[in-house]
N, C-alpha and C positions, 0 to 999 in steps of 0.2 A: 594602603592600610585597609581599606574598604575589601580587596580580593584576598589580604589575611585575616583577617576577622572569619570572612564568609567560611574560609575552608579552616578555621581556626576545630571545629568539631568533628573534620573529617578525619578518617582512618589513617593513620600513618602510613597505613598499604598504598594509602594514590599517592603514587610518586609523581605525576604528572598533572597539569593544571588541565581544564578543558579549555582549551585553546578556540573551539568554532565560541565561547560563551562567555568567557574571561580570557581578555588579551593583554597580557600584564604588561604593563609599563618597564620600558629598556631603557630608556634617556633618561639620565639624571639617574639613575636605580643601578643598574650592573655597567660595573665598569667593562672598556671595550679588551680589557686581557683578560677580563675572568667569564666575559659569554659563552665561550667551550664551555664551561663546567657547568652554566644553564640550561643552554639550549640545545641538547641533544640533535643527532646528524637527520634527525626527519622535523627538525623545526620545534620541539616541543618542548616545554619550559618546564624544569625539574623543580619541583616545590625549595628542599630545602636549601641549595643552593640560591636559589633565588630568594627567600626569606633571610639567611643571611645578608644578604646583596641589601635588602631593603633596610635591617637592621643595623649597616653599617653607614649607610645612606642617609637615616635619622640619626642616628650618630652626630656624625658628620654636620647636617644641618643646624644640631641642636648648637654643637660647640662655635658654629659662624654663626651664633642666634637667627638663623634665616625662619627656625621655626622657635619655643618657648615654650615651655613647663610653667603651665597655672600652679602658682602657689609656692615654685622654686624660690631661693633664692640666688645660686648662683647662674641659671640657666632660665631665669624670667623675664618678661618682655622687656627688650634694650628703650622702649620707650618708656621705660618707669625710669631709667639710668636717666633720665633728661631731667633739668631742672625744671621745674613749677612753671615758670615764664617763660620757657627756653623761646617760644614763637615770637613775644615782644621784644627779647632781648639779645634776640640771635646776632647783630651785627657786633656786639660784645661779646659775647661768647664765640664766633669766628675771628674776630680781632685780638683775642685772650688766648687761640691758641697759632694764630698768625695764618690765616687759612682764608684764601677769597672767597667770598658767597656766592660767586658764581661755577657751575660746577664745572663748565667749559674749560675755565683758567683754571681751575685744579687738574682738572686732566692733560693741559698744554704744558703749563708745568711738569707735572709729574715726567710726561711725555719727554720733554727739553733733558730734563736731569737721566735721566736710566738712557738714553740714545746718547749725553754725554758720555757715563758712565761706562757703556757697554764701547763705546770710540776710543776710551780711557784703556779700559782691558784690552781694544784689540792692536793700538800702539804698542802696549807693553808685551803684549804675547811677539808682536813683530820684532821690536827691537832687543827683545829677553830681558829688561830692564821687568818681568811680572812676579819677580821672586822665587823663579820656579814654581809657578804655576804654568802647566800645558795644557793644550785641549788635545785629546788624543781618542783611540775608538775606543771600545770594550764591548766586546759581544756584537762587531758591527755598532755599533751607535757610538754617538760622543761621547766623551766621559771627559771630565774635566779634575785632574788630577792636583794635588795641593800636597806641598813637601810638609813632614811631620817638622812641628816647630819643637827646639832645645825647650827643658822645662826652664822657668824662669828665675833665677837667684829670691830666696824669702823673702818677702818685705819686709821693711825694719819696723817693727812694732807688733809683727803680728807673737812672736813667742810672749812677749807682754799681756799681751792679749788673750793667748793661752792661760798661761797662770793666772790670769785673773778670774779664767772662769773657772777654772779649779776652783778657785778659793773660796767662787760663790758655790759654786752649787757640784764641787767634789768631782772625782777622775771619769769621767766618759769613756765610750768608745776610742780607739785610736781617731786622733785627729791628724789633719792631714798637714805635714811636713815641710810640702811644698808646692806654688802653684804655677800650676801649667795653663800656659797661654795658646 
């Protein structure tokens, strides 16, 4: 933010960062398929593509709250989201949401279930028992293909449900008919 700011006055005409004076940050900032469109073939780092790059980057971190908007509120610091006590009362609030306090066992766990899970998929891709799901390439790379599912017969209640809200609050846009699973 500090080498957009700086060049925040400069002329639109420098396309180009001064590279021997500001050495703009790559990790974490431009992703590794959009550096072509940065860093031209003599090494030199195009403003606006990279100003994107960075804008997409805070982006990004705002919506994982890694970073926080003074005075937000839905993009404000995740530590106001904690309760008052949360530090005295943590073994209750880990035991409220079923989760060990040790952060080891969260991760062994975690670990355990997804290496089941992915043991689980690759039985069923073996035996074809996966519903027609395949792992297959596309464009050289895996792709993992998933057959379009029949839409689902209405649920009983929901035309009730329609006319109900008509009746409150009058005819809307089309509503939808049917739902797909």
């Amino acid at each position: 933010m500090k080498l957009l700011k700086k060049y925040a006055d400069v002329g639109g005409k420098t396309r180009f960062y001064d590279t021997a004076e500001d050495e703009p940050p790559m990790d974490g900032v431009v992703r590794k398929d959009w550096r072509e469109a940065v860093v031209d073939d003599k090494g030199r780092v195009e403003r606006i593509p990279y100003e994107l790059c960075v804008l997409v980057a805070l982006r990004d971190a705002v919506r994982r709250r890694e970073i926080y908007v003074e005075g937000a509120a839905r993009w404000k610091n995740p530590e106001d989201d904690l309760p008052g006590d949360f530090e005295a009362t943590r073994t209750v609030h880990y035991a409220a949401i079923r989760q060990p306090l040790n952060p080891r066992a969260f991760i062994a766990d975690l670990k355990k279930r997804m290496t089941g899970g992915l043991d689980g998929l690759s039985a069923a891709l073996a035996d074809g028992s996966a519903g027609g799901v395949k792992v297959t390439t596309r464009r050289g790379e895996p792709w993992i293909t998933v057959p379009k599912l029949e839409p689902l017969a209405e649920p009983t209640g929901l035309q009730k449900l329609k006319d109900e809200v008509v009746r409150r609050w009058g005819v809307f846009s089309e509503l939808p008919t049917t739902v797909e699973g």
